[in-house]
C-alpha positions in Angstrom: 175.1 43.6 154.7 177.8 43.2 157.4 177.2 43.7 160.9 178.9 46.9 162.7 180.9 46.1 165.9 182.1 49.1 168.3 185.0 47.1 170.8 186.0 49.3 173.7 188.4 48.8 176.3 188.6 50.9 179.1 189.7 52.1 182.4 187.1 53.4 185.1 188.1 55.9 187.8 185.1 57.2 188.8 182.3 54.7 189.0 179.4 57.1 190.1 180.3 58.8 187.1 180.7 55.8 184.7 176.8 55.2 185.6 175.7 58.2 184.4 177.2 57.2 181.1 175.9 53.8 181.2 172.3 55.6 181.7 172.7 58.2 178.9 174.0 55.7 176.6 171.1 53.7 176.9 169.2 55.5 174.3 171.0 55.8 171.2 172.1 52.4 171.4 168.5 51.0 171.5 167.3 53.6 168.7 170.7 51.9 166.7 169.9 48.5 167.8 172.8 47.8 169.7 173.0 44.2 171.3 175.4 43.9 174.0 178.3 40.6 173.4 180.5 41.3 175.6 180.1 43.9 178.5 183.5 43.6 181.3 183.9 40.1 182.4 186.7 37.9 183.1 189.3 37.9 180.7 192.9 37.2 179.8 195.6 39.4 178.2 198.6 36.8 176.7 199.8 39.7 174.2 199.7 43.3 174.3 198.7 46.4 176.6 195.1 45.9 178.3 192.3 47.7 180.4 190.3 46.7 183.1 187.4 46.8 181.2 186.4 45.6 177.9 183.0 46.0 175.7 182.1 44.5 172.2 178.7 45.9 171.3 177.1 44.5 167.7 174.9 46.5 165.3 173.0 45.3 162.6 175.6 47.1 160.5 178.2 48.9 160.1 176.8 52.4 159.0 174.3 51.9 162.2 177.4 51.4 163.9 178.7 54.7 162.7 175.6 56.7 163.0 175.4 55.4 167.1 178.7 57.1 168.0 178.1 60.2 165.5 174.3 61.1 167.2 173.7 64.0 169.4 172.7 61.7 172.0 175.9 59.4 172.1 178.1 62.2 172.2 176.4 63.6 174.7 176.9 60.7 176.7 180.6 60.5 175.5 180.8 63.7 178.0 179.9 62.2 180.9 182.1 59.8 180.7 185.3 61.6 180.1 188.2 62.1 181.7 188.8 61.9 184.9 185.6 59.5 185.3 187.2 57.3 182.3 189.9 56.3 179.7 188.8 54.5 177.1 189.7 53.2 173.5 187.4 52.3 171.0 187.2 50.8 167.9 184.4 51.0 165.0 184.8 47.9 162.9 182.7 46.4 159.9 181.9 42.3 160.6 183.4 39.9 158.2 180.8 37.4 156.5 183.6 35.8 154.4 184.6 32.4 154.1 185.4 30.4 157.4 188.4 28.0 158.2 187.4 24.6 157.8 
C-alpha cells in the first residue's frame, strides 16, 4: 500500500493565530499517524509562484491521508487557521512505489 502525502504551501499573517492551528492540528494528525518531512525551512524557488512557507506531511497511506483532512477535528482546526490568520494551498497526493531511475 502507498504512502499518503498532504504538501502545503502557505502564507502566514497572523502568527498568534497560526499557533492555535498548529495546536488543534496536533490531534488528528497523531490519531492518522502523520510524520512530519518537511515543516518551513530554507528553500529555493527556480520555477513557479511560491509561499513563504512550505509543509510535506507523510501518512502511512493514502486513504489515512484522506481521512486526516476529512475528520471533524482537522477541519475544525482548518478554522482557525483561515483567512486572515493564513493562505494556504494544499495538496493530497498518493506516494509512488514504482520503479526508480537507475
Amino acid at each position: 500500500m502507498s504512502k499518503g502525502y498532504w504538501i502545503a504551501r502557505g502564507d502566514v499573517a497572523d502568527m498568534e493565530g497560526y499557533k492555535k492551528y498548529v495546536a488543534a492540528n496536533a490531534k488528528p494528525f497523531k490519531e492518522y499517524g502523520a510524520r512530519f518531512l518537511v515543516r518551513g525551512g530554507q528553500f529555493e524557488n527556480p520555477e513557479g509562484a511560491s509561499r513563504s512557507r512550505n509543509v510535506v506531511i507523510e501518512f502511512p497511506s493514502y486513504q489515512a491521508a484522506l481521512g486526516c483532512y476529512n475528520s471533524p477535528d482537522y477541519q475544525a482546526a482548518i478554522k482557525l487557521r483561515l483567512p486572515p490568520v493564513a493562505q494556504m494551498d494544499l495538496v493530497i497526493i498518493e506516494g509512488y512505489d514504482g520503479v526508480q531511475p537507475g
